[in-house]
N, C-alpha and C positions, 0 to 999 in steps of 0.2 A: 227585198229580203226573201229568202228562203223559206221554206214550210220548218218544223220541229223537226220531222222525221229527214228531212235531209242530210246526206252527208257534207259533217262541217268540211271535209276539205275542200266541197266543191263551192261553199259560200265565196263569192266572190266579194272585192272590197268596194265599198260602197263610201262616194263621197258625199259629204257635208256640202248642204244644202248653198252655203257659203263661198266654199272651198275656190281658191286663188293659187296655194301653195301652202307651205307648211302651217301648221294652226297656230296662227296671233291670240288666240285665245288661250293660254295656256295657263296648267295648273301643278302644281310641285309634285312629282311623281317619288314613290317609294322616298318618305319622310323618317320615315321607322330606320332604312338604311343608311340613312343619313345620322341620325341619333346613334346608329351602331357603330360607323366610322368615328364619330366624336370620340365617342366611350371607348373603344380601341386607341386611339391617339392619346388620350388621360391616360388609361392604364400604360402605356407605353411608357409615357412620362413618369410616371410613378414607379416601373421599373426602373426608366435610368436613374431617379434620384435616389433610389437604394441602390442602386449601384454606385453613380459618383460619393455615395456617403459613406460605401464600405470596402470599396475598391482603389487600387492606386494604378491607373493607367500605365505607369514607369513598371508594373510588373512583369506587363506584356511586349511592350515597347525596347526595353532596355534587354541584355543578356544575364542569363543565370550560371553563378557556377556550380560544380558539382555537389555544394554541400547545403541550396538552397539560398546564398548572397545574392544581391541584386548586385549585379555592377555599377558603378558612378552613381549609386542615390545609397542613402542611408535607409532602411527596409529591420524590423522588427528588431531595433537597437545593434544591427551592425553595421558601419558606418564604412562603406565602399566610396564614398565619395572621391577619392584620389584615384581609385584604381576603374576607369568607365569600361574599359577594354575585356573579352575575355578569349582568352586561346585554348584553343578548343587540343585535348591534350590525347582524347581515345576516337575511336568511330562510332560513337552511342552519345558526342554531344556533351561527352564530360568537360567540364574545363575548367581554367582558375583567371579571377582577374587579374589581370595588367597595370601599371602606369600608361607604359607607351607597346605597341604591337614589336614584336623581337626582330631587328634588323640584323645581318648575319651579310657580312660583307662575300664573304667563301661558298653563300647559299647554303651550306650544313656543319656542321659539326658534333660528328658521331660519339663524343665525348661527351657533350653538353648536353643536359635534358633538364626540359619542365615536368615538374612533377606535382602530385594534390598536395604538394609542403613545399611550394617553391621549388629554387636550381640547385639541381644536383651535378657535380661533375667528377672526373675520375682524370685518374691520368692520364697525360695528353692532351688537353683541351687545349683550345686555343683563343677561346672566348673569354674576356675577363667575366669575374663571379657575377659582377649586375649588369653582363649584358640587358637582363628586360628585370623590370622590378616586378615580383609578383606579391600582392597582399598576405597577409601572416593568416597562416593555416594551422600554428601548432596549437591552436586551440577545438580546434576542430574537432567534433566525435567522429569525423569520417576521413581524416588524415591520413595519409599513407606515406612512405618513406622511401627512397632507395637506396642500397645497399650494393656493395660489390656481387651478392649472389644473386640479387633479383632485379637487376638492371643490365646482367653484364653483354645480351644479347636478342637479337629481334623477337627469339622463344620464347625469353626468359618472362618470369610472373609478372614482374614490373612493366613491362613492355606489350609482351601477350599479341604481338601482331597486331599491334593498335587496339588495343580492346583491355589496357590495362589504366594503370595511374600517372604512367609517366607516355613521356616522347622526345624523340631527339628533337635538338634546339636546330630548326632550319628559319629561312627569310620567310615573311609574311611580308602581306599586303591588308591595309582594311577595306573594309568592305560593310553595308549594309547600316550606311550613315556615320562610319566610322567606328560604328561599337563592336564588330568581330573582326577577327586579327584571325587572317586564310592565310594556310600554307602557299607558299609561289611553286605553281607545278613544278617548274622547272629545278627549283629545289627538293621537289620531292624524287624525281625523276634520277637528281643527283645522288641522293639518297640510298635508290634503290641498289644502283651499281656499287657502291661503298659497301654495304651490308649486303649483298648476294641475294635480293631479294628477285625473284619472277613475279606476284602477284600484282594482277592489272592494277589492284591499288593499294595504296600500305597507309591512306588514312581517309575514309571513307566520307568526308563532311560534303556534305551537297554545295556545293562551291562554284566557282566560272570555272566553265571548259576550259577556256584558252587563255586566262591570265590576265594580269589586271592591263597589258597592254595592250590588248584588244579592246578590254571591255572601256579604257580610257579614249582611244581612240574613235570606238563608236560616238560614247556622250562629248566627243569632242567637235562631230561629223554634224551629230544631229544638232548641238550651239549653232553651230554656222549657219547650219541651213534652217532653221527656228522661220525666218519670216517664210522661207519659200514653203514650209511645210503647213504655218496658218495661211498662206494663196491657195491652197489643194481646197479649203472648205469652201472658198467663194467661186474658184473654176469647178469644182464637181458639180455646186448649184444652178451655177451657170449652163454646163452640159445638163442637167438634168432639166430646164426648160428648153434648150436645144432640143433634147429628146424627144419632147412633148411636142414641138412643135413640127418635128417630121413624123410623130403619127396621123398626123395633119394631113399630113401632104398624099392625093391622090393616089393609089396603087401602091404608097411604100409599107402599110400595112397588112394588106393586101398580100404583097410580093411576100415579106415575112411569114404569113402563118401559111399560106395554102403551102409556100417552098419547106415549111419543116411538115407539115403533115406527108406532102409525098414524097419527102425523104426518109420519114419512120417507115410508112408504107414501103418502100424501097428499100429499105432493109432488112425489114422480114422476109420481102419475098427475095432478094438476094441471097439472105440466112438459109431460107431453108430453098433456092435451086441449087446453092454449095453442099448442104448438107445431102442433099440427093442425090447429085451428078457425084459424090464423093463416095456414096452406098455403092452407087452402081457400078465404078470403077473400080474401087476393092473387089464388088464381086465377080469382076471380070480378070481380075488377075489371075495367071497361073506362074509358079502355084500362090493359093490364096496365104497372105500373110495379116490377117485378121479373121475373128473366129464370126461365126454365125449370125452368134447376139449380137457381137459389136455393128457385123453391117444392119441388120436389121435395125438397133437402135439408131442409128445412124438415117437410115431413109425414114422414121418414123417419124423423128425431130424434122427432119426438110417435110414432109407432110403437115404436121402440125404448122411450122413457122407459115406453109404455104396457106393453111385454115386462118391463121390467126393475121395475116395480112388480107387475105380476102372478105375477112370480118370489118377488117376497118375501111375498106373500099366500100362495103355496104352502107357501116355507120357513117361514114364522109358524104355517100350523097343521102341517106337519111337526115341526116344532119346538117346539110348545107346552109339552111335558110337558119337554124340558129345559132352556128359559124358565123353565117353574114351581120346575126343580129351583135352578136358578142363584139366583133369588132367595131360596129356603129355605137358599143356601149362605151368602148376604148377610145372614141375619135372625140366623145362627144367629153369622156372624164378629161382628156386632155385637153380640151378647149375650153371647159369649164377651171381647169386651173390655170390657165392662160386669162382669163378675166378676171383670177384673184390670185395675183403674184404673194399677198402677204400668206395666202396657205403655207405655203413651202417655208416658212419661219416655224411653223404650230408645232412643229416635230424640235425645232431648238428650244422655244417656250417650255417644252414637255420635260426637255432633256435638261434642262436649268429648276426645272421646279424637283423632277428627280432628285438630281446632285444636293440641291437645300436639303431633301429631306436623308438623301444617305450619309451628309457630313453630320446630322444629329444624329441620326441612324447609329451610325460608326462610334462616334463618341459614346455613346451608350451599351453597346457593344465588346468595345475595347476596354472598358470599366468594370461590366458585369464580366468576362474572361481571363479580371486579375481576383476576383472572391472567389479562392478556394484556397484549398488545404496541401502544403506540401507531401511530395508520396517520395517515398526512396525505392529505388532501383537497383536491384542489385546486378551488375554485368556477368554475362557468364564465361568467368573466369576464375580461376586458383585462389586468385588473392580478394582480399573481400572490400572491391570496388565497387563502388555505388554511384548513381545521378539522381538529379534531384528534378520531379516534374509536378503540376498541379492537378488536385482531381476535385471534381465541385459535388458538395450536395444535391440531392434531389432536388430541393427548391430553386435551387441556382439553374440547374439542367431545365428546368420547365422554363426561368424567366428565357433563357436561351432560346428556347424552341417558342415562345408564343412573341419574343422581339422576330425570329424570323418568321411567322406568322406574320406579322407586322408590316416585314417589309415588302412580301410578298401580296397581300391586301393593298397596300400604298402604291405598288409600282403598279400595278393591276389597275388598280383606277389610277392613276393618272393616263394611264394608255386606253381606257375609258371615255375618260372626260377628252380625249382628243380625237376619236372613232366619233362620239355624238358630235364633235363640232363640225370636222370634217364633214360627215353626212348630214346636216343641217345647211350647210353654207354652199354645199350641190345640190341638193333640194332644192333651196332657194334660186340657183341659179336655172336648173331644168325647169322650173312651173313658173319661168317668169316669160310672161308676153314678149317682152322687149328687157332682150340681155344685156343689152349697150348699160341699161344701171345698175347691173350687179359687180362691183369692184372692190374691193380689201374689205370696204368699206362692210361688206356683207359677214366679213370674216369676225368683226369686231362685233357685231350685233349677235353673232351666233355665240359666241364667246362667252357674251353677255347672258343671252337667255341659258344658255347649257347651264354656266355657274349658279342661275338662281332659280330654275326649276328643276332640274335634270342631276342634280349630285345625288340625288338618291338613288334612280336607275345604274349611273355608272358605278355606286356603291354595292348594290344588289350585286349584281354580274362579275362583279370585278371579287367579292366575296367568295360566288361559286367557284370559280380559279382560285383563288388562296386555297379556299379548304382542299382542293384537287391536290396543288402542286405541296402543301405540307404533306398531307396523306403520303405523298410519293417521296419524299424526305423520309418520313418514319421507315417508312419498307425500304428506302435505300441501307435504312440504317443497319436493320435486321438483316440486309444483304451482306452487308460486312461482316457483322458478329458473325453469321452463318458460312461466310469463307472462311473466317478463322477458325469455326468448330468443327470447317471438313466435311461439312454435310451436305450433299449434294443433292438427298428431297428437297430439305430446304431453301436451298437455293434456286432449285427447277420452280418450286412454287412461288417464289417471292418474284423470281423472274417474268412469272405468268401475270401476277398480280401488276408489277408493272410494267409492262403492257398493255394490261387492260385499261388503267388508270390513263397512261401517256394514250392510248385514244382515245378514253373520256375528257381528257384534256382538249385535245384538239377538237372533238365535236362541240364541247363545250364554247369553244373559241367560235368555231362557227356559227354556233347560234347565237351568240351574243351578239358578233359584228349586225348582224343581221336584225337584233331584236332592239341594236342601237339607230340604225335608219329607221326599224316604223315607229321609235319614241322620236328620232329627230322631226319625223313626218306631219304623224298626226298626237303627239304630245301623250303616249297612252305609258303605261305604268310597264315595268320587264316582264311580268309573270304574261299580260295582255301581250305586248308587243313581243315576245318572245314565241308566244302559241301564235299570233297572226300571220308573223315571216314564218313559222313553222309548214305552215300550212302552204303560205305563199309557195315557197320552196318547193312543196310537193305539188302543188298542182304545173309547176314550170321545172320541172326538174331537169328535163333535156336541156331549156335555156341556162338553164345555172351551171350543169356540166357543162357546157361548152363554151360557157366563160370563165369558168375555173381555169378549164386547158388554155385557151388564150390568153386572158390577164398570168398564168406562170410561165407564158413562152416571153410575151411581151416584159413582164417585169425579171426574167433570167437575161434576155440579150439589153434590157435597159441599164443594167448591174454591169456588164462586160461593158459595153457602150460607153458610159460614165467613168467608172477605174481604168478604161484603158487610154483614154480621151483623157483624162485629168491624169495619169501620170507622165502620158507620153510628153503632154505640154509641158507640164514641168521638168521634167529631165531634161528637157530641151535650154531650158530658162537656166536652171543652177549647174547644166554645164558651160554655158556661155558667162555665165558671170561669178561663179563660186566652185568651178569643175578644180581650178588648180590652189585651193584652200584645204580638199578635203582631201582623207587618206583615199575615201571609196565611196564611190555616189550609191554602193548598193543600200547600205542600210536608209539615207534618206528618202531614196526610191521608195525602196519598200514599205517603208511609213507612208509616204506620199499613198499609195495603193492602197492600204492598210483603211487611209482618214479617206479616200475619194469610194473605196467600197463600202465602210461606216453612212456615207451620205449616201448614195446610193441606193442603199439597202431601205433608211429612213424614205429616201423620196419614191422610191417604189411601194413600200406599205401606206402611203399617202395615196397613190396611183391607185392600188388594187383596194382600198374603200372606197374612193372615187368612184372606180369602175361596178363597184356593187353598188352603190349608191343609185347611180343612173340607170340601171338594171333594174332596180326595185322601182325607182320614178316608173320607167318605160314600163313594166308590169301596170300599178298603181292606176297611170294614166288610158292606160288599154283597157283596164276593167272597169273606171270610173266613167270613162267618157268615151264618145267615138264623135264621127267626122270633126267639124270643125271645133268644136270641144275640147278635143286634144293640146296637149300644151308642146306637145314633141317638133320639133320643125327639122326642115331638109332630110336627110337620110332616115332618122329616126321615123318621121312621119312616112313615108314608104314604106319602113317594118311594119306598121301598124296596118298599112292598105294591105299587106301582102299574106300577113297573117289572119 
């Protein structure tokens, strides 16, 4: 150990007298954050059940018409049961409920309109009176009429360019479970030419681009090809140990990073010999047809590009030997999870305990976002047309924001609890004498110890994130209010704010990942194992830079690698045996890509802990021990002679 007056960063780590591999002695770290996850999951609970006690999830769920009815449930004694439907009759969302969505065999009839009292028609129709049943409105205090003066055209009050009480009766389609009844473009399209309308739209509802025939035809594509698109999860896992295993392979890692370093390199100094040779030929022209500054800026930038290239030919052979190390930190994560194939599940485990807790999540959720208060709206227009939407009290707005609190702490650690496994069960495999008995088998034990000593730690860390990413929720909010009030300090400031906060986040991140290996290591508590990787860090900071840039070169072409490899095979597969079933193989494609770059992404953040993991060993094992001491073998144990 060091004297007092030393600096801590230079304290090197020092191992237990014992020491084999990660500490079997182990004791329950950050207990306190653990009792605070409890207490957070209680009170959560205790939100939802005032909510499931005072809320009706059908408020949220189901559609509202313009006078505050719920459609198809019965809602503060008026009874929509019959009518589930509602068609949407202005561009602000106004509507009234249905029986059945309004079929219109001709696509329009400029005679016929839905209005906030039911159908109105005028001479000339060609619709019988109940083409669509609409629910009884004359009771209504927000009732509206039409009349021959104020229906008689697209101007007119009634009408108001869709932003009134009424609209002409065209074909619908439903949509969104069947509870809204959408215009058929192609109907409205009809429409416009009938009434002489130009505007790109004449009724504004957020609906399908291209009509219910499209969007039938895709959920008809993706039915078919249902099995080949759950085969995309087991071939992108598949290529993702493929992957692993030609980082394996002699020179083919190798060949990767040094070919993209002197290809950036090659582009700078390409960038700026263009930028140069292009100064000097402007300034060579007669007569000159660019001004002074511009050639001058012009050879300034080929200058700089030629500095800023010749910096990184300095830092490349500066750097070479902790390049070299970074990549033997890559060969070894990849071989380390080639001896525990059941790793590459811990990220499904994760993704299934997630989904548990966002389908309680959601119900609770969807519960507290029907307690509130209806608010009237009034449209701005002539006639005194209203809509009907909900606004929550103060208390209600807080259970809101501390449920997403909730879920943000929750997801947080579970991506936690699966960082300490991960780096636990590479540990174990780097400090073992004889690797041949490290197999799944190690993954279950690390599992094991994580869950009953270690929820604290992952609680602590995974807390700092929550409070981060709420914090930046709030000032998101203020961001809004602040565009809507036009204010542009405010905004410049709120902007600054996050930013700062989105890299407090991110450093944050980093030191966790970090402060979750030396608690997987030597079992110390986060505030401890957060200041010790701290330090770690700094005194190897060249080695951690130059496996940052390798593990993101290696995990960006492992992500291409993977989705391109698992959808090409597939496209190959459901064109040979389901190509002449479907309208367009694009959309299953694209899902195909969609679900092999999802896995991908997951087996690459598997990868890049790994790789810090064995980084942190190879550190740990350099400071603790030397010659034969060393627990690192083949390549790794050369880094250790050479350094």
């Amino acid at each position: 150990m060091s004297n007092d007056d030393d600096d801590e960063s230079n304290i090197k780590l020092q191992a237990p007298s014992d020491f084999d591999g990660p500490t079997k002695e182990r004791k329950c770290t950050d207990i306190l954050c653990t009792l605070l996850l409890l207490v957070m999951w209680a009170a959560m609970t205790g939100v939802g059940i005032y909510a499931v006690k005072n809320g009706d999830y059908r408020v949220v769920l189901y559609p509202m018409d313009y006078t505050g009815n719920i459609c198809g449930i019965k809602y503060k004694e008026v009874d929509m049961t019959d009518y589930p439907k509602l068609v949407y009759v202005n561009s602000l969302s106004g509507g009234v409920c249905v029986k059945n969505c309004p079929k219109v065999a001709n696509l329009t009839d400029i005679h016929s309109f839905i209005t906030y009292n039911g159908v109105y028609q005028e001479e000339g129709s060609i619709l019988p009176n109940n083409f669509v049943e609409v629910a009884d409105y004359s009771n209504s205090s927000n009732v509206q009429s039409c009349t021959k003066d104020t229906c008689d055209s697209w101007n007119s009050v009634g009408i108001m360019k869709g932003y009134g009480f009424a609209f002409y009766a065209v074909n619908s389609f439903e949509t969104l479970g069947g509870t809204r009844c959408m215009a058929d473009p192609v109907a409205l399209k009809k429409l416009k030419s009938q009434i002489n309308v130009n505007d790109a739209s004449i009724l504004k509802i957020d609906i399908l681009d291209k009509g219910k025939a499209i969007m039938s035809n895709l959920y008809s594509d993706l039915y078919i090809s249902r099995n080949y698109l759950m085969m995309a999860f087991g071939v992108a896992m598949a290529f993702g140990l493929v992957y692993s295993l030609l980082l394996r392979v002699k020179c083919v890692l190798s060949i990767l990073v040094w070919s993209s370093i002197a290809l950036t390199i090659g582009m700078f100094i390409g960038a700026g010999f263009f930028s140069f040779s292009t100064g000097n030929r402007w300034d060579t022209e007669v007569p000159k047809t660019n001004s002074s500054s511009s050639i001058t800026a012009v050879k300034a930038a080929g200058i700089v590009l030629f500095v800023i290239g010749g910096i990184l030919i300095l830092l490349t052979i500066f750097l070479r030997k902790q390049i070299q190390l970074a990549m033997g930190c890559v060969k070894q994560a990849a071989r380390s999870i080639g001896s525990m194939p059941l790793i590459m599940f811990l990220p499904v485990i994760q993704t299934l305990g997630l989904l548990a807790f966002g389908i309680i999540w959601m119900y609770y959720a969807v519960h507290l976002a029907s307690v509130g208060h209806l608010k009237t709206t009034s449209l701005p227009t002539n006639a005194a047309v209203t809509v009907r939407s909900f606004e929550y009290e103060t208390f209600v707005e807080r259970c809101g924001w501390y449920l997403l609190f909730c879920y943000f702490w929750t997801s947080a650690f579970i991506a936690a609890l699966g960082s300490i496994i991960i780096a636990m069960s590479v540990a174990k495999w780097y400090f073992s004498r004889d690797k041949k008995k490290i197999n799944s088998c190690t993954v279950i034990q690390s599992i094991r110890t994580t869950a009953f000593y270690h929820t604290g730690t992952a609680a602590f860390g995974s807390l700092i994130i929550a409070i981060i990413q709420i914090i930046r929720a709030i000032i998101a909010k203020f961001q809004k209010k602040a565009k809507q009030m036009d204010s542009k300090v405010a905004q410049a400031l709120l902007c600054c704010c996050q930013c700062c906060f989105c890299c407090l986040e991110k450093i944050m991140r980093f030191i966790n990942k970090n402060a979750y290996i030396q608690t997987a290591i030597f079992s110390t508590p986060f505030c401890s194992s957060a200041k010790r990787a701290f330090f770690l860090i700094l005194r190897n900071a060249l080695r951690v830079g130059s496996i940052g840039y390798v593990s993101a070169l290696v995990s960006f072409i492992g992500k291409i690698f993977i989705s391109v490899m698992t959808t090409g095979m597939v496209y190959m597969v459901m064109e040979n045996h389901v190509g002449d079933q479907l309208h367009s193989l694009f959309a299953p494609v694209a899902f195909v890509f969609l679900i092999s770059y999802c896995v991908a992404d997951i087996f690459m953040d598997l990868f890049d802990m790994s790789t810090s993991t064995i980084l942190q060993c190879f550190i740990a094992d350099e400071e603790m021990f030397s010659g034969k001491q060393c627990f690192a073998d083949g390549d790794m144990r050369r880094f250790i002679n050479d350094f």
